[in-house]
PLY file of the C-alpha trace (Angstrom):
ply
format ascii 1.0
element vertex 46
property float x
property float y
property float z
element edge 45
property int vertex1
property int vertex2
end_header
-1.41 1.86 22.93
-2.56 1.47 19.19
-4.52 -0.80 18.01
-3.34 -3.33 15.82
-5.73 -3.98 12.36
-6.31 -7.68 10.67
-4.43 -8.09 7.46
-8.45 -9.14 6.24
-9.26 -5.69 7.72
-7.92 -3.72 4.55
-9.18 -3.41 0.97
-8.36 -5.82 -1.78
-8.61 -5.37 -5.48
-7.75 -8.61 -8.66
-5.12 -7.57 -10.41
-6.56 -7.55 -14.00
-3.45 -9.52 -15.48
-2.96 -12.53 -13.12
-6.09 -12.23 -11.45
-4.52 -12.72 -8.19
-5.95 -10.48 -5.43
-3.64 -7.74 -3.75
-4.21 -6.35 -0.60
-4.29 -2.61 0.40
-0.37 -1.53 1.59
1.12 1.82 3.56
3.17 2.44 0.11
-0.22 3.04 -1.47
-2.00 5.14 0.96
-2.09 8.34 -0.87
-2.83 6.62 -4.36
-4.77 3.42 -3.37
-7.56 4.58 -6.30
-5.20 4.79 -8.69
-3.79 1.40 -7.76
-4.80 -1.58 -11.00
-1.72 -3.99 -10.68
-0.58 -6.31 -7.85
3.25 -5.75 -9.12
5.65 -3.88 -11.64
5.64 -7.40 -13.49
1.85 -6.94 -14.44
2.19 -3.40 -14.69
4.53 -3.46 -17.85
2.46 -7.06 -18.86
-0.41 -5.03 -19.31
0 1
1 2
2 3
3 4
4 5
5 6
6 7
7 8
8 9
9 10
10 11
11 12
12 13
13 14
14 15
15 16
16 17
17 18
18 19
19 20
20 21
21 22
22 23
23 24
24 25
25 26
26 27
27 28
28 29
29 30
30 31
31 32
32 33
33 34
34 35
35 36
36 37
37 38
38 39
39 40
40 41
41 42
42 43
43 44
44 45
């Protein structure tokens, strides 16, 4: 059986716009480096 991780397990970054911290999702596995934003809505706020 697999083994379950903590939500506090995986990485956070602050979004430099709201300063609100995001945490790491599957979506972003391939790209989490390139990651800066929490959302699309800080994204195009830049």
């Amino acid at each position: 059986m697999a083994k379950q991780r903590k939500k506090s397990d995986f990485p956070t970054k602050i979004c430099p716009v709201c300063g609100l911290s995001f945490t790491w999702r599957k979506k972003w596995s391939k790209c989490w480096d390139d990651v800066k934003y929490c959302s699309e809505k800080c994204r195009r706020q830049k």
